[in-house]
C-alpha positions as CSV (number, residue, x, y, z in Angstrom):
1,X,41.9,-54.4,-37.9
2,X,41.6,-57.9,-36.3
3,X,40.6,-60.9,-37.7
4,X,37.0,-62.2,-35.6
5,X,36.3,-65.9,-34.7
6,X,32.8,-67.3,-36.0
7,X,31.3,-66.1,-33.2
8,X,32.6,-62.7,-32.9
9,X,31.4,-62.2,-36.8
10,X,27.9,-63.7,-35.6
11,X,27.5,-61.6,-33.5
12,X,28.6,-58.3,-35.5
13,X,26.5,-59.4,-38.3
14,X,23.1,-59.3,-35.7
15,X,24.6,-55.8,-34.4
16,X,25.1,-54.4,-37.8
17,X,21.3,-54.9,-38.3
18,X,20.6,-53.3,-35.5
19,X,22.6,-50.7,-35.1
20,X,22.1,-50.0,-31.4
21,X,20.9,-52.8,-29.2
22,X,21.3,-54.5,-25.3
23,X,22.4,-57.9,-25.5
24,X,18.6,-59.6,-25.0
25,X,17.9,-57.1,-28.3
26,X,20.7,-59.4,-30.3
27,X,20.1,-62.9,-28.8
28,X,15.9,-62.1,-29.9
29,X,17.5,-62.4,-33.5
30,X,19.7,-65.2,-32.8
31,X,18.3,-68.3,-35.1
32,X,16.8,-71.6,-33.0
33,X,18.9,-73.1,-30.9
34,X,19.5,-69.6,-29.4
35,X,23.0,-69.6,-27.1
36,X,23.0,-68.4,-23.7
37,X,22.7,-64.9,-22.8
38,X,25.9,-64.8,-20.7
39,X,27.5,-66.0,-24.4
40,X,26.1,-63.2,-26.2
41,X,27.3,-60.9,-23.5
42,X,31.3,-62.5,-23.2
43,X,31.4,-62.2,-27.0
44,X,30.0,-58.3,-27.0
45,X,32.3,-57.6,-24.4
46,X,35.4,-59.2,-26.4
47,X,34.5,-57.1,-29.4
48,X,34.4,-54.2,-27.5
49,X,38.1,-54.9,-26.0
50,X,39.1,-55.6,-29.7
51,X,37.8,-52.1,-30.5
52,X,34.5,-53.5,-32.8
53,X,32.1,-52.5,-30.3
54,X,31.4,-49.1,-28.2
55,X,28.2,-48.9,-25.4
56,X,26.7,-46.0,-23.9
57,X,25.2,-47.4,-19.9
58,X,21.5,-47.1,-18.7
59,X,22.1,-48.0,-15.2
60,X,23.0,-51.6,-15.7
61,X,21.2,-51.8,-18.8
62,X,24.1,-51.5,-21.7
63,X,23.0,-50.5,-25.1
64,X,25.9,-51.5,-27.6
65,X,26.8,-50.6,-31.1
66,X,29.1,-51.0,-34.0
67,X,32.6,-48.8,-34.3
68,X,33.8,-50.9,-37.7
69,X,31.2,-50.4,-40.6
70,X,29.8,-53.6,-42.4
71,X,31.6,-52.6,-45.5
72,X,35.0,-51.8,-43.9
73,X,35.4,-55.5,-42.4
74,X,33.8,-56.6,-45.7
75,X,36.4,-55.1,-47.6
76,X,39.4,-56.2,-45.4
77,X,38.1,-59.8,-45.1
78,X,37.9,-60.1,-48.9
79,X,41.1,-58.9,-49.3
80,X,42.1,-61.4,-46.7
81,X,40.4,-64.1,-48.7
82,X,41.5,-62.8,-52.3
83,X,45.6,-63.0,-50.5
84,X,45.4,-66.1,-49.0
85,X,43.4,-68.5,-50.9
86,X,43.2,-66.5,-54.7
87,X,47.2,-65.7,-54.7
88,X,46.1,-62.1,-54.6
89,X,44.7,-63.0,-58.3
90,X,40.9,-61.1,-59.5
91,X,40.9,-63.1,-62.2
92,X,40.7,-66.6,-60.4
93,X,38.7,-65.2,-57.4
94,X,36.1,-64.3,-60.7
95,X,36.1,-67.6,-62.3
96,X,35.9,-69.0,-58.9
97,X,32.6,-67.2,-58.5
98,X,31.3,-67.5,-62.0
99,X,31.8,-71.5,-62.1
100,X,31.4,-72.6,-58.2
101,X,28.4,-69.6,-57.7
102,X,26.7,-70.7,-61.5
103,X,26.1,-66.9,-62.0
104,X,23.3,-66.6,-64.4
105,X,23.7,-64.8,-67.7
106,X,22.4,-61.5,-66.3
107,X,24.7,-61.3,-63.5
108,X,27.7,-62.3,-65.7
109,X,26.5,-59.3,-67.7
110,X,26.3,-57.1,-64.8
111,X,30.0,-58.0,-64.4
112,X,31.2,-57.4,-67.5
113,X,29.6,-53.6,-67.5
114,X,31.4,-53.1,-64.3
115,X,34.7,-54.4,-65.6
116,X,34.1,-52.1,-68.7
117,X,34.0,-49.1,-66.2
């Protein structure tokens, strides 16, 4: 699975919570200042050559959705992140969270009953 630029994750993101959609139905749920249309469109059309995206045609109308589940590039980009910035180390990507995130007691409880598991 490849890596995505900013963009291309954006963009994912907005079609994950829609599951099916035309490019105007993505760039409606763009935040203020929206891009361009024609962006929206190039960066669709790049995740579907990377193999993120799949359409079915109406005419010219295209309706796009995701291939790669949420969770599956959510997995693989923590990974990613755990390797390259945590020394593959739980431990530290933990603390990280705990002190940097200021967990609250309840949530550092909730960790500790999963780590129990």
């Amino acid at each position: 699975m490849q890596k995505l630029t900013k963009a291309e994750e954006d963009v994912m993101q907005l079609l994950w919570e829609v599951s099916r959609g035309t490019v105007s139905d993505l760039l409606e749920r763009c935040p203020e200042p929206k891009p361009p249309h024609s962006t929206i469109s190039s960066v669709v059309r790049i995740l579907e050559k990377k193999g993120f995206v799949g359409h079915k045609a109406y005419g010219k109308t295209h309706e796009y959705f995701p291939l790669v589940e949420r969770e599956a590039y959510g997995s693989r980009s923590l990974g990613d992140l755990l390797r390259n910035y945590f020394g593959g180390s739980v431990p530290r990507l933990v603390s990280h969270l705990a002190e940097e995130e200021k967990l609250s007691k309840a949530e550092l409880d909730d960790l500790l009953k999963i780590l129990e598991k």
